[in-house]
C-alpha positions as CSV (number, residue, x, y, z in Angstrom):
1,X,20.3,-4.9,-11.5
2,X,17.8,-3.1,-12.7
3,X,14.9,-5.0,-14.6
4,X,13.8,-3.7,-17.7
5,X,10.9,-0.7,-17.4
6,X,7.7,-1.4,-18.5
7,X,6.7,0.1,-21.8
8,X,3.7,1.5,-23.7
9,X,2.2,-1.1,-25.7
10,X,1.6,1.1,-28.8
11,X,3.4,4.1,-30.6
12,X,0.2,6.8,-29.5
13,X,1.5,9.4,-27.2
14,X,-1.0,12.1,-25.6
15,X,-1.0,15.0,-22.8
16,X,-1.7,13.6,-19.0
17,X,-1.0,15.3,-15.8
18,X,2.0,13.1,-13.8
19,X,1.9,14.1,-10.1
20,X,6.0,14.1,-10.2
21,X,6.1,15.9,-13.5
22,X,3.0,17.9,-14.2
23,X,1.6,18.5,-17.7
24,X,3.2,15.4,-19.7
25,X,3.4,13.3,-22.7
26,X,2.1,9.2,-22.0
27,X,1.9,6.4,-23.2
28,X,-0.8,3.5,-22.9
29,X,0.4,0.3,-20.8
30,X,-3.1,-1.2,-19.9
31,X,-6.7,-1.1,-20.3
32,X,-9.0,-1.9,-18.0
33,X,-12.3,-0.1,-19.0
34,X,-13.2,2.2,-17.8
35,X,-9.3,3.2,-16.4
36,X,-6.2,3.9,-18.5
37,X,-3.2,3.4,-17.0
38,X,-0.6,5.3,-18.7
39,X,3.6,5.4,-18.1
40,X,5.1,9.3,-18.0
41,X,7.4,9.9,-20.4
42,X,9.4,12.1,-17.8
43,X,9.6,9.7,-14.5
44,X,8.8,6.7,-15.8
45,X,5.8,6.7,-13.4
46,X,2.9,4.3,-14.2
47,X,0.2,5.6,-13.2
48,X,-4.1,5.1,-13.7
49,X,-5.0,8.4,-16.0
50,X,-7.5,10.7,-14.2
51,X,-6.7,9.0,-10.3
52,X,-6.4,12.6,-8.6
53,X,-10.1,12.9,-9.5
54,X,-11.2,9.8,-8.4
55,X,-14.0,10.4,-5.6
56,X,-16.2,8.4,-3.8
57,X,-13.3,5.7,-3.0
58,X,-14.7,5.4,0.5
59,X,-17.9,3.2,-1.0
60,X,-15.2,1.3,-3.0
61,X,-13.8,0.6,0.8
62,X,-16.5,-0.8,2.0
63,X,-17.6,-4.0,3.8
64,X,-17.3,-5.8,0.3
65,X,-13.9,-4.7,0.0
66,X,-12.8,-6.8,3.0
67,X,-15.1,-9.3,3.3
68,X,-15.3,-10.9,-0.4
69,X,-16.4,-14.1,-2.7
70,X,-12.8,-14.2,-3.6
71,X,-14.1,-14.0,-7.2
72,X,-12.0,-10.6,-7.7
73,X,-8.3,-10.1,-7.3
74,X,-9.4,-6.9,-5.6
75,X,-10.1,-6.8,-1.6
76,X,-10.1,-9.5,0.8
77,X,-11.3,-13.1,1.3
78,X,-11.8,-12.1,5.6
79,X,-9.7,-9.3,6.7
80,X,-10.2,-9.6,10.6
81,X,-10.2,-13.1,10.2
82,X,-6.7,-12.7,9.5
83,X,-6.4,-10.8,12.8
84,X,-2.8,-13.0,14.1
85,X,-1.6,-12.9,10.7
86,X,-1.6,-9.2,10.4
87,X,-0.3,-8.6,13.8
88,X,2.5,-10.7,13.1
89,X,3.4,-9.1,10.0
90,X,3.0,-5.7,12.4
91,X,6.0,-7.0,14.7
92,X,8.2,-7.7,11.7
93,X,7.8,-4.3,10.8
94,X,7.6,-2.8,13.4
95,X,10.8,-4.1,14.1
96,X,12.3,-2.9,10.9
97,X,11.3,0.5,12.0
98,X,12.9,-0.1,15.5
99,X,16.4,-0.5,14.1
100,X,16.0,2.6,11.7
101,X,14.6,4.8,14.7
102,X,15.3,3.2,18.6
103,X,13.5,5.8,20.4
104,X,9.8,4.6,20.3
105,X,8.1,8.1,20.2
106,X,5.0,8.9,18.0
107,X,3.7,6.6,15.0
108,X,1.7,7.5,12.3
109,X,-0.2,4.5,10.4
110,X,-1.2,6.4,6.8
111,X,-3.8,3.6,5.6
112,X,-4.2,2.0,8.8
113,X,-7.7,-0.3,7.9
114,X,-8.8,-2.0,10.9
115,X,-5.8,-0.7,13.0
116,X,-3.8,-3.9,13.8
117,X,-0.7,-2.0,13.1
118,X,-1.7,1.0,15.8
119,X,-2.7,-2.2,18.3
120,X,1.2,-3.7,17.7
121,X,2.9,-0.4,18.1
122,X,0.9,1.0,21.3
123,X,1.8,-2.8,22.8
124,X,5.5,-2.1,22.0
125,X,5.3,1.2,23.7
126,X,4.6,3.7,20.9
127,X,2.0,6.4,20.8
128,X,0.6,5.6,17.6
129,X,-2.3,7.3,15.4
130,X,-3.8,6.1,12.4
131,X,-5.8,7.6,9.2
132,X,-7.7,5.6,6.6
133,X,-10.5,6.9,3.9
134,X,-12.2,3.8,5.0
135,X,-15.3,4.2,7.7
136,X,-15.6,1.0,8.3
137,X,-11.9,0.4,8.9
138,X,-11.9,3.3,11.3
139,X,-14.6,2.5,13.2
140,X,-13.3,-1.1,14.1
141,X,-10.3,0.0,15.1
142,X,-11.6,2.9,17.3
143,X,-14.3,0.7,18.7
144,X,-13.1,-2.8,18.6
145,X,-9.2,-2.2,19.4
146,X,-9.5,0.9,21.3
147,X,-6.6,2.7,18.9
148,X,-6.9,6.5,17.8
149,X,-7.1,6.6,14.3
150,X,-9.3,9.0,12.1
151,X,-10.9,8.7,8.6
152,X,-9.8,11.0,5.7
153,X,-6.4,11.4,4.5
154,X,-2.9,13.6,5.8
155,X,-4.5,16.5,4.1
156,X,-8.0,16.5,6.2
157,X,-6.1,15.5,9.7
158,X,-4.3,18.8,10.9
159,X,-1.3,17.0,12.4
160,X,1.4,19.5,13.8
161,X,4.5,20.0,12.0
162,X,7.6,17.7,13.0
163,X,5.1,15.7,15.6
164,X,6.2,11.9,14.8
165,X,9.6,9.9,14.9
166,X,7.7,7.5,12.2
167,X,4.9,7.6,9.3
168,X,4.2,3.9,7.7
169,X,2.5,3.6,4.8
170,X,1.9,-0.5,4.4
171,X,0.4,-1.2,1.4
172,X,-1.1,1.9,1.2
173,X,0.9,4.4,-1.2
174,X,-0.5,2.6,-4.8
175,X,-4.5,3.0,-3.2
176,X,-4.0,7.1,-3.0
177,X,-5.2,9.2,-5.6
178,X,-2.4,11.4,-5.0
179,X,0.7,9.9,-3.5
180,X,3.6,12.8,-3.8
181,X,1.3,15.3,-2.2
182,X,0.8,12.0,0.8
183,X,4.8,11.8,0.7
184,X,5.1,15.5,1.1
185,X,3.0,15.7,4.0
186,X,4.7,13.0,5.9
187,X,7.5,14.3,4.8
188,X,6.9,17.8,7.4
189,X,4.7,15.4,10.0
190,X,8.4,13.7,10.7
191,X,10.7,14.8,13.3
192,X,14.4,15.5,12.2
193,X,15.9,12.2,11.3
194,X,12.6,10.6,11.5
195,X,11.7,7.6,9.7
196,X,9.5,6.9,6.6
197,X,9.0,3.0,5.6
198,X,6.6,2.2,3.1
199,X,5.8,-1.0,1.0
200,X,4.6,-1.3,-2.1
201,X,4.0,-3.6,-4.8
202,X,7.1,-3.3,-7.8
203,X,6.2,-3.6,-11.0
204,X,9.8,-4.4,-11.8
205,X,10.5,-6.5,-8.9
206,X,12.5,-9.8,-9.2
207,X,9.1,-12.2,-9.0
208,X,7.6,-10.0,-11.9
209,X,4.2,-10.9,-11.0
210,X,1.2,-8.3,-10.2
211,X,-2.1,-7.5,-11.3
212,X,-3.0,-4.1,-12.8
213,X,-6.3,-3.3,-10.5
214,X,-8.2,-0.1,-11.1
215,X,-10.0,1.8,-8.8
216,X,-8.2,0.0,-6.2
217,X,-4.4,-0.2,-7.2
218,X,-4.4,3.7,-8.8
219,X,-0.1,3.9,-8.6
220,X,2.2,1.2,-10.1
221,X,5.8,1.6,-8.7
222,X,8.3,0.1,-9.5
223,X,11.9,1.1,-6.5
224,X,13.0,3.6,-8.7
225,X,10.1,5.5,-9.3
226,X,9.1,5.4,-5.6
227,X,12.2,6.9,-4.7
228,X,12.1,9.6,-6.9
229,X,9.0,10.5,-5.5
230,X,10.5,10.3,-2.0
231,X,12.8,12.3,-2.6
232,X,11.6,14.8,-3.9
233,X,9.4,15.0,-1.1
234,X,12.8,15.6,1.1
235,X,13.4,12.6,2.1
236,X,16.6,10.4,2.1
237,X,16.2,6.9,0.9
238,X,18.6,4.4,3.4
239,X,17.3,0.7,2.3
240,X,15.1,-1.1,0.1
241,X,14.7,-5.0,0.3
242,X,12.0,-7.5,-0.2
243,X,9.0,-7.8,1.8
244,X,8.4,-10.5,3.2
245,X,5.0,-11.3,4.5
246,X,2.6,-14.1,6.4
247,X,-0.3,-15.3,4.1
248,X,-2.9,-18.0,4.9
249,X,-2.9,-20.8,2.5
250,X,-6.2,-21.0,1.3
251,X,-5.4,-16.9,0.9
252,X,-2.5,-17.5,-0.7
253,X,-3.9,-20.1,-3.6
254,X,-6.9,-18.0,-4.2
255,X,-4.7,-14.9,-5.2
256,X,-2.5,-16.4,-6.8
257,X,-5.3,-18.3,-9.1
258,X,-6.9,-15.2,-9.7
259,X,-3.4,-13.3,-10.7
260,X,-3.0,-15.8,-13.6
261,X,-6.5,-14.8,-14.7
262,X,-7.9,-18.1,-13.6
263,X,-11.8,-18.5,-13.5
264,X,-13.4,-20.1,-9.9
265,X,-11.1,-18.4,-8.1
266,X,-13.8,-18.4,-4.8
267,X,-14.2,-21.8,-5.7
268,X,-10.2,-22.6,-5.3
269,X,-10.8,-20.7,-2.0
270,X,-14.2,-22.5,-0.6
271,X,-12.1,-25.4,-1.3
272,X,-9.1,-25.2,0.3
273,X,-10.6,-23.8,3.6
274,X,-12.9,-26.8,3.8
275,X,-9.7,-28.8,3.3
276,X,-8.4,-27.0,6.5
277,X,-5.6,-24.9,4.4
278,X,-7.3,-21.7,6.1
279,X,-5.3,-23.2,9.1
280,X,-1.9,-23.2,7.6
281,X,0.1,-19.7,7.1
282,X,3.4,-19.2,5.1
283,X,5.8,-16.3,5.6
284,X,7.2,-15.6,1.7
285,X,8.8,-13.3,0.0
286,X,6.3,-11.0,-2.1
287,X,6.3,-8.8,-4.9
288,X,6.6,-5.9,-2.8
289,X,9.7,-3.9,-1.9
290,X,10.2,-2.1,1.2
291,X,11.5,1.2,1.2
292,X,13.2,3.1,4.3
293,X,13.7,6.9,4.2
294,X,15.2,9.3,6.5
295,X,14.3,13.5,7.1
296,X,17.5,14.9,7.0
């Protein structure tokens, strides 16, 4: 069933821009000075006012991003810290993307980071590429993992036409400034009945929890809105279900203090790791759905 869509908060309606629908009317949903982000009165698509003109996002993905205080809901306590956990999450999906597609052929990783997806794949016998805006993502996984993966987006890498069996997108499609032209594009990098997955948090999804985060979150989706996109990129959506995911627990309690707006949130953190809670992971079910699509 579907949940109920999230609604401007007043009555004020103005012009935007909507990737989907072009020159719109929107509504406010949230503030978050300096950012707006606005709901289309066409698709439904929430969305931060002004994201396609972002720049400079690479400094915001820098070594703060991933190696934090845990004061901010935004980035990451340790990200290579977390090496095992993300390369079991990589297996789990990679095996989703094994039953959709059995032939492992060509892999493209859009918002690879640090590349622990490309490591996963090559070890299960795909050729797999990666892309990230982030330099400092890019250059650990060319020089610490030994993967191919360059920085920029689809539109600065000139991949051939029709030259992978499968384009990820984990956790990447709500960081873009412009995510139907990123759809679009994998959309002609796939091979006839390749496979698309991406994941996503849903801002109607059946935990309802989420945090709006400007400059870093830029696209709120909820499964509907993400598959309008899709397909309108060309794309045929096949499955949608919960992600599930492996967390540390220290992680876990530090995000999850800081999503209820809870002050000390690196404190919560410090805490549990000295506690040894940094040692103890948990696969849950998240916020996030994910999303399979076929080319026809």
């Amino acid at each position: 069933m579907r949940h109920a869509t999230i609604r401007p908060v007043t009555g004020e309606r103005w012009s935007s821009t909507c990737v989907v629908c072009g020159p719109t009317s929107v509504g406010l949903v949230h503030r978050k000075d300096p950012y707006r982000i606005v709901r289309c009165e066409g698709c439904e698509l929430v969305y931060v006012e002004g994201a396609s003109a972002l720049g400079n996002l690479n400094d915001f993905y820098g070594e703060e991003y991933f190696y934090s205080s845990g004061e901010s809901v935004c980035g990451y306590r340790d990200y290579t810290r977390d090496e095992e956990l993300h390369a079991r999450n990589a297996r789990a999906l990679l095996s989703e993307v094994e039953r959709l597609t059995p032939r492992r052929g060509a892999l493209l990783d859009v918002g690879c980071a640090h590349g622990f997806l490309l490591e996963a794949a090559h070890g299960r016998g795909w050729r797999s590429v990666g892309v990230d805006i982030s330099s400092k993502a890019i250059h650990y996984a060319r020089e610490k993992l030994g993967q191919t993966a360059f920085e920029g987006d689809l539109g600065s890498c000139h991949f051939p036409p029709e030259s992978f069996d499968a384009v990820c997108m984990i956790g990447s499609i709500e960081h873009m400034t412009d995510p139907m032209r990123a759809l679009t594009g994998a959309a002609r990098l796939l091979t006839r009945g390749g496979v698309l997955v991406v994941t996503t948090i849903d801002i109607e999804g059946w935990l309802g929890y989420f945090s709006w985060k400007p400059p870093e979150h830029l696209f709120y989706f909820s499964f509907w809105t993400l598959s309008r996109l899709i397909a309108r990129a060309g794309l045929a959506v096949e499955s949608k279900r919960t992600y599930w995911s492996q967390y540390r627990a220290s992680d876990l309690a530090g995000r999850l203090w800081g999503y209820w707006d809870l002050p000390r949130a690196g404190r919560v953190w410090k805490m549990m790791e000295a506690g040894g809670a940094d040692r103890l992971s948990i696969r849950i079910p998240t916020n996030e759905v994910l999303v399979a699509a076929r080319k026809p």
